[in-house]
C-alpha positions in Angstrom: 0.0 0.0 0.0 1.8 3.1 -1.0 1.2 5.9 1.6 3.2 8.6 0.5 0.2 10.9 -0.3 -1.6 10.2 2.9 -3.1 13.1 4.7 -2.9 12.7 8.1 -5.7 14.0 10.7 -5.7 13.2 14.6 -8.8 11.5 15.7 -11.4 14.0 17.2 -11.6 12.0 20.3 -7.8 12.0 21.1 -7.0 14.2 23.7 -4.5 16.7 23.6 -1.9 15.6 26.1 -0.7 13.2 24.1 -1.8 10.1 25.2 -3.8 7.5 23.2 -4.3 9.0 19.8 -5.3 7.6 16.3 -4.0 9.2 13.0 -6.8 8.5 10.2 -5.8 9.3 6.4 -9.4 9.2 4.6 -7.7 10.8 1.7 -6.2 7.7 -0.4 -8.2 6.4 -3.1 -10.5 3.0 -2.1 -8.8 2.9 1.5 -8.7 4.5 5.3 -5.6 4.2 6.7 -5.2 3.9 10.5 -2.2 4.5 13.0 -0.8 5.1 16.1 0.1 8.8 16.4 3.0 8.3 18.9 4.6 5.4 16.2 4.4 7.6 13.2 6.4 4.9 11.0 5.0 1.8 13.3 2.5 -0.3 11.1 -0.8 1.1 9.7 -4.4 -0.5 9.4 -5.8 0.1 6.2 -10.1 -0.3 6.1 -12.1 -0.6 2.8 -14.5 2.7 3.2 -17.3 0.8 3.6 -15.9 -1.3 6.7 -14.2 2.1 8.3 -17.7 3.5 8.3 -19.8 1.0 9.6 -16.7 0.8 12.4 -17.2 4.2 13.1 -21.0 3.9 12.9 -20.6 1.0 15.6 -18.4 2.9 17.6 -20.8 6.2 18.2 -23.7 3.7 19.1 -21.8 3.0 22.2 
């Protein structure tokens, strides 16, 4: 998977004193990509769209 053009957001719900934060990159064509803010060039999780959003969707259910 070739991130090179990823654009890199923080998650809304990371906090900002640096603790437990998720980078998402919704900008790459037919993929999410997922990763640990504090491991910048750790592994990523890529998601189909589809999948990311009914994970999301899950999520804000509680």
């Amino acid at each position: 998977m070739e991130l090179t053009r990823a654009s890199w957001r923080k998650s809304s719900r990371s906090n900002s004193t640096g603790g437990n934060c998720v980078e998402v990159a919704d900008n790459l064509p037919g993929v999410v990509a997922v990763r640990d803010s504090k491991d910048q060039g750790g592994p990523v999780l890529a998601f189909e769209p589809n999948a990311w959003r009914a994970f999301v969707s899950e999520l804000s259910r509680g």
